[in-house]
PDB file with SEQRES, HELIX, SHEET and CRYST1 records, atoms N, CA, C and O in Angstrom:
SEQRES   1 A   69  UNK UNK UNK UNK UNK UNK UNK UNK UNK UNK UNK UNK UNK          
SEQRES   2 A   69  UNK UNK UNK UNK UNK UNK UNK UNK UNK UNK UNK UNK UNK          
SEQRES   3 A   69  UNK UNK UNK UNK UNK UNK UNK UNK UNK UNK UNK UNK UNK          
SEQRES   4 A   69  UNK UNK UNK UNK UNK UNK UNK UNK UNK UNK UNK UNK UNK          
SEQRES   5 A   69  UNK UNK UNK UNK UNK UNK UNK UNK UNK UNK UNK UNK UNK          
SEQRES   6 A   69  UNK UNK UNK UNK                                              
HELIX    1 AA1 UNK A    2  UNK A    9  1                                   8    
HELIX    2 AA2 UNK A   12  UNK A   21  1                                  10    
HELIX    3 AA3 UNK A   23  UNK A   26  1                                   4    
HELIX    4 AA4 UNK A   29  UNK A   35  1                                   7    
HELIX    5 AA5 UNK A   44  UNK A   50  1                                   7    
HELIX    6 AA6 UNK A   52  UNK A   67  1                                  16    
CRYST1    1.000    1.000    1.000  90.00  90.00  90.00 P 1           1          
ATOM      1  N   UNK A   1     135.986  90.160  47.654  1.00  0.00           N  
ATOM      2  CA  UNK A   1     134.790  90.707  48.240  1.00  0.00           C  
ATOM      3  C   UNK A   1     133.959  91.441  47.191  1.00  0.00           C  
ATOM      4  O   UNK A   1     132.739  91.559  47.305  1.00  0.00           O  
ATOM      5  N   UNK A   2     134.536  91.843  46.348  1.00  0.00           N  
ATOM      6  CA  UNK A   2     133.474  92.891  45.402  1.00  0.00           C  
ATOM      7  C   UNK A   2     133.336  92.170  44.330  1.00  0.00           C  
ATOM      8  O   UNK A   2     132.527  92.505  43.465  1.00  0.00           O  
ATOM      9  N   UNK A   3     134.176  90.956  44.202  1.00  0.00           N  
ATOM     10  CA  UNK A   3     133.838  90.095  42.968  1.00  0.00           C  
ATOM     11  C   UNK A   3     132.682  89.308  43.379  1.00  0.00           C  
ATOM     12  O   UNK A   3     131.922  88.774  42.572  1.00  0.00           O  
ATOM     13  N   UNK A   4     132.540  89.234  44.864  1.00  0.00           N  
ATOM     14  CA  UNK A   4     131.423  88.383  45.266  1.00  0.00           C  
ATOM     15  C   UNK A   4     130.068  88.871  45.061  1.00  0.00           C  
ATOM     16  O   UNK A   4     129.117  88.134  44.805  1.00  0.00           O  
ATOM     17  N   UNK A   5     129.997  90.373  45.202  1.00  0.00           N  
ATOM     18  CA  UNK A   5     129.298  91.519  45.638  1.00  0.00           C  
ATOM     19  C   UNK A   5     128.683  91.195  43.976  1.00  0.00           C  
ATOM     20  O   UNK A   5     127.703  90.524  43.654  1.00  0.00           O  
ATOM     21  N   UNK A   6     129.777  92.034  43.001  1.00  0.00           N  
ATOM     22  CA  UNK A   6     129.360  91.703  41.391  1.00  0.00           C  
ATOM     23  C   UNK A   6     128.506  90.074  40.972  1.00  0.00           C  
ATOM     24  O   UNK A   6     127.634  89.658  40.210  1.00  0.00           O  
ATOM     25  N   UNK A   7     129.053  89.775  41.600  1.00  0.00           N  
ATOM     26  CA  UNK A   7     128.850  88.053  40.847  1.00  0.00           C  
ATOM     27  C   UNK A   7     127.126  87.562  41.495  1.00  0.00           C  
ATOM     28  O   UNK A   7     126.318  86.835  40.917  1.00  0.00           O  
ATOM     29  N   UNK A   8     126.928  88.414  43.182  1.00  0.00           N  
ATOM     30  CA  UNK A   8     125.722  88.034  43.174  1.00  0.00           C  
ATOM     31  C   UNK A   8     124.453  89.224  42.655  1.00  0.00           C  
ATOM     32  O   UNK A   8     123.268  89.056  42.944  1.00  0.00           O  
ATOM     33  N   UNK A   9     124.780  89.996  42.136  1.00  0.00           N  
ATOM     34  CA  UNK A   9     124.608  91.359  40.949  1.00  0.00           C  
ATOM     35  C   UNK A   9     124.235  90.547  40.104  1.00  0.00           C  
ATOM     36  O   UNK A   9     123.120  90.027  40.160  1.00  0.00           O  
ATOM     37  N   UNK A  10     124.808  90.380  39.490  1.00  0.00           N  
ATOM     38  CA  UNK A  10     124.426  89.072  37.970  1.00  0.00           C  
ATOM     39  C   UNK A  10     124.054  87.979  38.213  1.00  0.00           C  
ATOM     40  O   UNK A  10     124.392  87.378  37.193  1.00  0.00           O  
ATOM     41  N   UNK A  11     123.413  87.003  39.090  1.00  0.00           N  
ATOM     42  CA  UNK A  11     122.809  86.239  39.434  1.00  0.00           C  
ATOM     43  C   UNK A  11     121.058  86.960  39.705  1.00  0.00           C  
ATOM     44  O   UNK A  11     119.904  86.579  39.511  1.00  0.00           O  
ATOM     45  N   UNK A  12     121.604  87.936  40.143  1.00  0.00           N  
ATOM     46  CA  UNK A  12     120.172  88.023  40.513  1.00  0.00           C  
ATOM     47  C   UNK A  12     119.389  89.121  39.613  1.00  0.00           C  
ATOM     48  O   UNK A  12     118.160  89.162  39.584  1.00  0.00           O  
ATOM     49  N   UNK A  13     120.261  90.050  38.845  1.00  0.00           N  
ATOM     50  CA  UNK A  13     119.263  90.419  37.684  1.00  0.00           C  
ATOM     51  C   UNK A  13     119.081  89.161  36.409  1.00  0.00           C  
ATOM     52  O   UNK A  13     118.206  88.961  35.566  1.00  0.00           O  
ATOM     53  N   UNK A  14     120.281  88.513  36.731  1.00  0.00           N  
ATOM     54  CA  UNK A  14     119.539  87.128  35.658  1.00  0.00           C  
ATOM     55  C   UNK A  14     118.595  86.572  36.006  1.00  0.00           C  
ATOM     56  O   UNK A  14     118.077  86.143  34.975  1.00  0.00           O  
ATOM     57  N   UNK A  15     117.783  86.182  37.170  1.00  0.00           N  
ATOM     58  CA  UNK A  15     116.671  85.926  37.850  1.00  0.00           C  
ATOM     59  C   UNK A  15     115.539  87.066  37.566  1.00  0.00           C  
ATOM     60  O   UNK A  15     114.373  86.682  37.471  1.00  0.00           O  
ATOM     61  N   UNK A  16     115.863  88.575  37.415  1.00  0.00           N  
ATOM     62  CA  UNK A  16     114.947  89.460  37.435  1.00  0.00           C  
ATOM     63  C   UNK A  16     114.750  89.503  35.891  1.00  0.00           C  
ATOM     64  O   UNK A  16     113.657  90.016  35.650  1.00  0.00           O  
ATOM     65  N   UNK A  17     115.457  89.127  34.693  1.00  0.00           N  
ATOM     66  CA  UNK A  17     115.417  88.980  33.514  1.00  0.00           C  
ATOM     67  C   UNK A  17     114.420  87.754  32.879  1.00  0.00           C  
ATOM     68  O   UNK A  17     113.599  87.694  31.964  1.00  0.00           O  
ATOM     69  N   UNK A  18     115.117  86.548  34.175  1.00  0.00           N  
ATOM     70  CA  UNK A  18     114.273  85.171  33.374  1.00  0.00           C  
ATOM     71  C   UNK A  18     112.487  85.560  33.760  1.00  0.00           C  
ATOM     72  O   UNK A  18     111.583  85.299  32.966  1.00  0.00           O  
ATOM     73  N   UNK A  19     112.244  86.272  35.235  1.00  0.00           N  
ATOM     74  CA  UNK A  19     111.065  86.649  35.514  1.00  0.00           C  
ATOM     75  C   UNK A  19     110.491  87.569  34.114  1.00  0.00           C  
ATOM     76  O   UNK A  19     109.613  87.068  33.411  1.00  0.00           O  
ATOM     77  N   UNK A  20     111.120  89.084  33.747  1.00  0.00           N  
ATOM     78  CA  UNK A  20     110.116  89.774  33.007  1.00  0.00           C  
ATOM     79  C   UNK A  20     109.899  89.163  31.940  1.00  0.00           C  
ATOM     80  O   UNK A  20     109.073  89.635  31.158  1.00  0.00           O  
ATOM     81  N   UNK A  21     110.674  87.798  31.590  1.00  0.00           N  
ATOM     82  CA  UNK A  21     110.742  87.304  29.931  1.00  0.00           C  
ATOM     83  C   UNK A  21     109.816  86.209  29.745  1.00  0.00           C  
ATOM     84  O   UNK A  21     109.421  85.790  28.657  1.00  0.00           O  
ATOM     85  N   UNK A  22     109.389  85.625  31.297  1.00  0.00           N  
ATOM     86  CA  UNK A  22     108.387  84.521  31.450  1.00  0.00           C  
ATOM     87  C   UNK A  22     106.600  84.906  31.215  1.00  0.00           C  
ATOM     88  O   UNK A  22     105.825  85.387  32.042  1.00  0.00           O  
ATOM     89  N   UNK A  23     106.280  84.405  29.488  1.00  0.00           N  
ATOM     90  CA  UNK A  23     105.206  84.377  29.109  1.00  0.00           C  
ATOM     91  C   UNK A  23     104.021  84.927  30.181  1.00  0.00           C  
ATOM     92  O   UNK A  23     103.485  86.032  30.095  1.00  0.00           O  
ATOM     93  N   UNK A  24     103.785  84.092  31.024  1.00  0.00           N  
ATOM     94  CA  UNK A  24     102.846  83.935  32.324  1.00  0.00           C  
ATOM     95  C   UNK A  24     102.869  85.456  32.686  1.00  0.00           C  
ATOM     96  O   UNK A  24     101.891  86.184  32.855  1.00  0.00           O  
ATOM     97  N   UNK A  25     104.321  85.810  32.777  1.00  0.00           N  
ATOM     98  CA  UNK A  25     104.185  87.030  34.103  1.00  0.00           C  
ATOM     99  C   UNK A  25     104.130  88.235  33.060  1.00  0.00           C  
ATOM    100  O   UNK A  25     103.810  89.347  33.480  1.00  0.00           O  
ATOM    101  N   UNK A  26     104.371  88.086  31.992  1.00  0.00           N  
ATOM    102  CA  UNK A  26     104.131  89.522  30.665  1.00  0.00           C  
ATOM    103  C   UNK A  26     102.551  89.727  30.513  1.00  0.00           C  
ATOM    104  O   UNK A  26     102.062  90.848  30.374  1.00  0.00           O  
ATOM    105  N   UNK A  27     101.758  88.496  30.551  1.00  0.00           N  
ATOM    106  CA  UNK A  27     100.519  88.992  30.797  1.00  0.00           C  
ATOM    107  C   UNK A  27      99.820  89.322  31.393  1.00  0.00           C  
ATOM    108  O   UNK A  27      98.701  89.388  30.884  1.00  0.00           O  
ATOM    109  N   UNK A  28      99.945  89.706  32.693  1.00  0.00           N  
ATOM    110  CA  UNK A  28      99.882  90.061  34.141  1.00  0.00           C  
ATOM    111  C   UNK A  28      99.234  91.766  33.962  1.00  0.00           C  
ATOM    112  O   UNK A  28      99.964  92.741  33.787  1.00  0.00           O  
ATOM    113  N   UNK A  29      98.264  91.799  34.021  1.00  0.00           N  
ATOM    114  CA  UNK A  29      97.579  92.981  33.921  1.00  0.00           C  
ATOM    115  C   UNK A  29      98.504  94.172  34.376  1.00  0.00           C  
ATOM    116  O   UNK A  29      98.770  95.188  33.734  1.00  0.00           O  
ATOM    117  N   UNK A  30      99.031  93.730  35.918  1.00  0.00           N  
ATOM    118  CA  UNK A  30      99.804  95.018  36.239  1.00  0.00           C  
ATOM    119  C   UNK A  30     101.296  94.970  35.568  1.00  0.00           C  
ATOM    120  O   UNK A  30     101.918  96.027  35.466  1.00  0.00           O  
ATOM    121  N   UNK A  31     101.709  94.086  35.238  1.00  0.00           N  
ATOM    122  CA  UNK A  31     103.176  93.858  34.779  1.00  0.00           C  
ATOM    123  C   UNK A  31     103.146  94.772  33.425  1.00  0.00           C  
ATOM    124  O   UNK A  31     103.986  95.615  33.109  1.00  0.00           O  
ATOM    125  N   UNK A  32     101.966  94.396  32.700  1.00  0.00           N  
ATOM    126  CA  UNK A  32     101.580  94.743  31.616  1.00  0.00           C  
ATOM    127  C   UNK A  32     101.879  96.780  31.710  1.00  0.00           C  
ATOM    128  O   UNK A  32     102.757  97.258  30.991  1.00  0.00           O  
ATOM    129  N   UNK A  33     101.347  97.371  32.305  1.00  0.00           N  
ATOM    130  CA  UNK A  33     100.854  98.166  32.950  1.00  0.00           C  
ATOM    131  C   UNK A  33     102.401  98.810  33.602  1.00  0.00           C  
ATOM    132  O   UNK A  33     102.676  99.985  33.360  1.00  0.00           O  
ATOM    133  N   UNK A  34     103.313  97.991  34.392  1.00  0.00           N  
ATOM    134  CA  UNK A  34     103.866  98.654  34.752  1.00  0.00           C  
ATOM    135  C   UNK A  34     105.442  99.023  33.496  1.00  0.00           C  
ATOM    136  O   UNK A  34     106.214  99.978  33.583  1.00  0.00           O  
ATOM    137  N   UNK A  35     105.466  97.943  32.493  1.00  0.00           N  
ATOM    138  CA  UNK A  35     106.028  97.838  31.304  1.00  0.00           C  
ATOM    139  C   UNK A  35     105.527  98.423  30.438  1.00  0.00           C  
ATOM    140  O   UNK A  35     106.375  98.455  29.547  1.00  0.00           O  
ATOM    141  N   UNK A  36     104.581  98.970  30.088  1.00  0.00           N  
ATOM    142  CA  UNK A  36     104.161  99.724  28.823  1.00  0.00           C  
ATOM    143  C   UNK A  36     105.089 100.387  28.154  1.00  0.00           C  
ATOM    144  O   UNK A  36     105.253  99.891  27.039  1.00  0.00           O  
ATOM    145  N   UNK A  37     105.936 101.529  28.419  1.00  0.00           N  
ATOM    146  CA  UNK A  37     106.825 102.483  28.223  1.00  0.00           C  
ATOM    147  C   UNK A  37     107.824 101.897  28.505  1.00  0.00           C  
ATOM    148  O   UNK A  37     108.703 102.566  27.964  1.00  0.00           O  
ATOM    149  N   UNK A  38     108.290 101.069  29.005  1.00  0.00           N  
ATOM    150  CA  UNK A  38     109.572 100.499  30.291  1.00  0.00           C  
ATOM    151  C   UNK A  38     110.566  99.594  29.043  1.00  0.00           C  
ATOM    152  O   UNK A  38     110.029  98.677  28.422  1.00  0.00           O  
ATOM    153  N   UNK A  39     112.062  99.979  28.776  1.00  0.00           N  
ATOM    154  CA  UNK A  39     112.679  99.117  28.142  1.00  0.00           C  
ATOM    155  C   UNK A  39     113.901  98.780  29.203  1.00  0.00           C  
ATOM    156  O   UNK A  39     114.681  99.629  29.635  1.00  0.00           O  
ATOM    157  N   UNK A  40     113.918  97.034  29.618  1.00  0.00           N  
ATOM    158  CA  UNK A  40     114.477  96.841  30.263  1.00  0.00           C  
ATOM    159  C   UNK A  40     116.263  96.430  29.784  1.00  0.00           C  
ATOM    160  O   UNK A  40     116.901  95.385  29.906  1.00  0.00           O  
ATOM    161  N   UNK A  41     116.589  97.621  29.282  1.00  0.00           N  
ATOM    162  CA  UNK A  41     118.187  97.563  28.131  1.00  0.00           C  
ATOM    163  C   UNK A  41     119.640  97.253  28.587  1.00  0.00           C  
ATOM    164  O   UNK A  41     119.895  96.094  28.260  1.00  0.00           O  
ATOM    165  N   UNK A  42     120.244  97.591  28.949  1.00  0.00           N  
ATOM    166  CA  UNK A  42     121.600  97.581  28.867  1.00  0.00           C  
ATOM    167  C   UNK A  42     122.501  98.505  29.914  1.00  0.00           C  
ATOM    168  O   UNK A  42     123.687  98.407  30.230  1.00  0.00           O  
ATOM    169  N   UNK A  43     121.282  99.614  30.402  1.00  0.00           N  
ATOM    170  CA  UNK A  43     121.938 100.431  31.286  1.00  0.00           C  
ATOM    171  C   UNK A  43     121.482 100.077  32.641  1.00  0.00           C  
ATOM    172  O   UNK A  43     122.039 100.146  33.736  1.00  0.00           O  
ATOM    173  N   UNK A  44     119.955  99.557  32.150  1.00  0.00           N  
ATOM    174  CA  UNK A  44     118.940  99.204  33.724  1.00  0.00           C  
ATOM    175  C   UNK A  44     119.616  98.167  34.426  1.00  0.00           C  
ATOM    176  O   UNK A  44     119.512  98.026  35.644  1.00  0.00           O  
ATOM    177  N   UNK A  45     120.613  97.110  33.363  1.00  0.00           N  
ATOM    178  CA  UNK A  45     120.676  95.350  33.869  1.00  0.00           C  
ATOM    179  C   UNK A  45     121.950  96.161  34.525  1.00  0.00           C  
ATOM    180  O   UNK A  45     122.092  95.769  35.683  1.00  0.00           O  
ATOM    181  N   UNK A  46     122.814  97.048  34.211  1.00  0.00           N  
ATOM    182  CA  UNK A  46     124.200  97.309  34.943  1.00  0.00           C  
ATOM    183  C   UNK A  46     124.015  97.763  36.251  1.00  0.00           C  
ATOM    184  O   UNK A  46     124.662  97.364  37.220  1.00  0.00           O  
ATOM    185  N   UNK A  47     122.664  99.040  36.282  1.00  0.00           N  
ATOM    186  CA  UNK A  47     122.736  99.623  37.151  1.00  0.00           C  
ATOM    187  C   UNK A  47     122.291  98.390  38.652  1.00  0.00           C  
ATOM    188  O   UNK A  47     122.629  98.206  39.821  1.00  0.00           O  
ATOM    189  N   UNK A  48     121.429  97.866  37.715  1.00  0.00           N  
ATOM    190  CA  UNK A  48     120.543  96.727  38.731  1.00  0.00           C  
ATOM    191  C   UNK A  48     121.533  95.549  39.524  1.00  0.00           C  
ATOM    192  O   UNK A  48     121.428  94.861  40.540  1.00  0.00           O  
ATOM    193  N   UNK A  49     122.499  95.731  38.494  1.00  0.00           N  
ATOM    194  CA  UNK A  49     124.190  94.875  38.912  1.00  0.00           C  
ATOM    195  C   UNK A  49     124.793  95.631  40.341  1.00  0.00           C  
ATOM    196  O   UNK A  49     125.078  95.055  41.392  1.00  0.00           O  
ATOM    197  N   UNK A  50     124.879  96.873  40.090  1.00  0.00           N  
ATOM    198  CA  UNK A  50     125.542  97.485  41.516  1.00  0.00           C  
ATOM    199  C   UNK A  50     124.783  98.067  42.391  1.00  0.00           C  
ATOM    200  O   UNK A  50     125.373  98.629  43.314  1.00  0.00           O  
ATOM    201  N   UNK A  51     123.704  98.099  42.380  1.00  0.00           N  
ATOM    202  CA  UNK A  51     122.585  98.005  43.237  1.00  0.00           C  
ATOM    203  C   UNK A  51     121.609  97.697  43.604  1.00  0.00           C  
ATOM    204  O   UNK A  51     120.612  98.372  43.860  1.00  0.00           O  
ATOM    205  N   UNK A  52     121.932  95.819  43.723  1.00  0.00           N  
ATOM    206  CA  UNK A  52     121.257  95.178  43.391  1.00  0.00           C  
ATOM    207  C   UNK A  52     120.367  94.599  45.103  1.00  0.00           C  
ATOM    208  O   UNK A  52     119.312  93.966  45.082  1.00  0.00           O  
ATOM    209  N   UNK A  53     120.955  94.923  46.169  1.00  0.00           N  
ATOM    210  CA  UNK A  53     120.565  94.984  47.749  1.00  0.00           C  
ATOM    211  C   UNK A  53     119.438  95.884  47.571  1.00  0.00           C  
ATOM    212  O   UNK A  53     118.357  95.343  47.799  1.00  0.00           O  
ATOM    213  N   UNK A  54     119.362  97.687  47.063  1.00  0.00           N  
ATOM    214  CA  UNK A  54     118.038  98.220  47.048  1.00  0.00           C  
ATOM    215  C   UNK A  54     116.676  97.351  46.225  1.00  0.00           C  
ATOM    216  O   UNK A  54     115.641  96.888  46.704  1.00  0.00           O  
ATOM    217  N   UNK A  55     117.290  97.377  44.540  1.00  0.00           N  
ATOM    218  CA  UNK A  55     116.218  96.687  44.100  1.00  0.00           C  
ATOM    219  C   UNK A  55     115.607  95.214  44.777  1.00  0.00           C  
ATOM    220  O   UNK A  55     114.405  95.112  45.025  1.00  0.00           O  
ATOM    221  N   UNK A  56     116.434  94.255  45.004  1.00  0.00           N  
ATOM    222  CA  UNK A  56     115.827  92.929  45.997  1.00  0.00           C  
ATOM    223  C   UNK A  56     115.266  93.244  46.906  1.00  0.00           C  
ATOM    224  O   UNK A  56     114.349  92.470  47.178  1.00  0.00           O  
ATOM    225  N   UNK A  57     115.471  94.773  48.123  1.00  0.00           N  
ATOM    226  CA  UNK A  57     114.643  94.668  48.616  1.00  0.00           C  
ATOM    227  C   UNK A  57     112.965  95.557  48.504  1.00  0.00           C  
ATOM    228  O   UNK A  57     111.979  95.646  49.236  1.00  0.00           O  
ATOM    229  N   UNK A  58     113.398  96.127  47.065  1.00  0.00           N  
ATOM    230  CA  UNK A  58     112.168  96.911  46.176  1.00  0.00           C  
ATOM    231  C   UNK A  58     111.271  95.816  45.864  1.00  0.00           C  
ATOM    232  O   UNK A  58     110.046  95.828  45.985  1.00  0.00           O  
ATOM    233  N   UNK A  59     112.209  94.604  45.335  1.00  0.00           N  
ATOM    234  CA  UNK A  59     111.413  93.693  45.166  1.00  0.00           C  
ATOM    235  C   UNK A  59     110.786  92.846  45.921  1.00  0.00           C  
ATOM    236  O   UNK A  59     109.579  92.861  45.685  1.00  0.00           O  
ATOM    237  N   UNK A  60     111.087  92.127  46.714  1.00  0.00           N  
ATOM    238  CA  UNK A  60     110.404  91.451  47.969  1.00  0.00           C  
ATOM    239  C   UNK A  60     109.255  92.294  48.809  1.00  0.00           C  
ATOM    240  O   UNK A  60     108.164  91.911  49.231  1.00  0.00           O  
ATOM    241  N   UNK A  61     109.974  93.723  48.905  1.00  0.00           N  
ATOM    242  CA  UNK A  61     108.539  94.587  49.789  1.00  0.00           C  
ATOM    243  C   UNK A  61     107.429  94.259  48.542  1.00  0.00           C  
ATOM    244  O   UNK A  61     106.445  93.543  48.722  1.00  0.00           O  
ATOM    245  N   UNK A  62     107.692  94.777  47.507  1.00  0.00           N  
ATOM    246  CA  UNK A  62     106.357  94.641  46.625  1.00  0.00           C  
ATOM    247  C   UNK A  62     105.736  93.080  46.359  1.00  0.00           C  
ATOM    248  O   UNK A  62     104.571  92.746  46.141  1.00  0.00           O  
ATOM    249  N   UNK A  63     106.475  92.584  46.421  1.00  0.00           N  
ATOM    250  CA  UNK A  63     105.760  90.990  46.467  1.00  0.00           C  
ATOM    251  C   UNK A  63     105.259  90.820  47.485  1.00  0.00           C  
ATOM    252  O   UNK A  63     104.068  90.508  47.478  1.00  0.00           O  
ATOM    253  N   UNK A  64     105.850  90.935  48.547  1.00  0.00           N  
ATOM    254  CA  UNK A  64     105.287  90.807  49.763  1.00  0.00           C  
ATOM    255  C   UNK A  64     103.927  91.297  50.328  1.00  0.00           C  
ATOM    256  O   UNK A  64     103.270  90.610  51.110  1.00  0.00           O  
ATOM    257  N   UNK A  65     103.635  92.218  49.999  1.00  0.00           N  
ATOM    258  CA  UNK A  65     102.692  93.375  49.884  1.00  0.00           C  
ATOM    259  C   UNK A  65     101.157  92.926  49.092  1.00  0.00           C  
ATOM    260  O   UNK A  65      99.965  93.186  49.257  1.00  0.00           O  
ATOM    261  N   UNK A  66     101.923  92.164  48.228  1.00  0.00           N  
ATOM    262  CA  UNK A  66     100.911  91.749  46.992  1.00  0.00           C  
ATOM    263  C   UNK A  66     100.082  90.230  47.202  1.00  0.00           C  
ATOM    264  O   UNK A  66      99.004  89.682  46.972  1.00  0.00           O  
ATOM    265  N   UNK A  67     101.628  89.957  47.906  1.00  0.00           N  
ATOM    266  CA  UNK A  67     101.198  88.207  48.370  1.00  0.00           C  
ATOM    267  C   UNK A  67     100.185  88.547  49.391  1.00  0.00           C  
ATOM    268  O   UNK A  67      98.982  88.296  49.330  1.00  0.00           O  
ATOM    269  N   UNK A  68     100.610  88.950  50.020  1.00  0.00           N  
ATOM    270  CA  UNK A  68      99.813  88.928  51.654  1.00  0.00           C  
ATOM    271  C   UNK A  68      98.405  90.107  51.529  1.00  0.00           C  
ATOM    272  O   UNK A  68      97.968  90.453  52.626  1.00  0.00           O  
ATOM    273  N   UNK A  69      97.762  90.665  50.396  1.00  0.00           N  
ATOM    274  CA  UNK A  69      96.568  91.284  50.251  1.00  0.00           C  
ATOM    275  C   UNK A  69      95.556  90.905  50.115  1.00  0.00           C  
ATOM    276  O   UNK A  69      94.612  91.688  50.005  1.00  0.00           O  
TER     277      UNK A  69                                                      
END                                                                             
């Protein structure tokens, strides 16, 4: 159960990794903007590993939000 828990942790900040690293979306005025200062290192990808249910749904509200404006 918690290997499942971990394993979809690292699936899905590898998804949140291939996103900030994709050309297209680095030039993104707000991406730009919200990365200025922002290093996405070694402690963020762990933490983002075991709590990775808040951030997905940090992430979807804000897409969602953005899509539908």
């Amino acid at each position: 159960m918690v290997l499942k828990y971990l394993f979809i942790g690292v699936v899905f900040t590898f998804i949140i990794e291939l996103l900030i690293n994709n050309r297209s979306i680095q030039n993104h005025p707000k991406v730009k903007k919200a990365f200025k200062n922002t290093n996405f290192g070694m402690q963020e990808r762990v933490l983002n590993i075991l709590i990775w249910p808040i951030t997905l749904f940090i992430f979807l509200f804000a897409f969602l939000k953005e899509f539908f404006r």
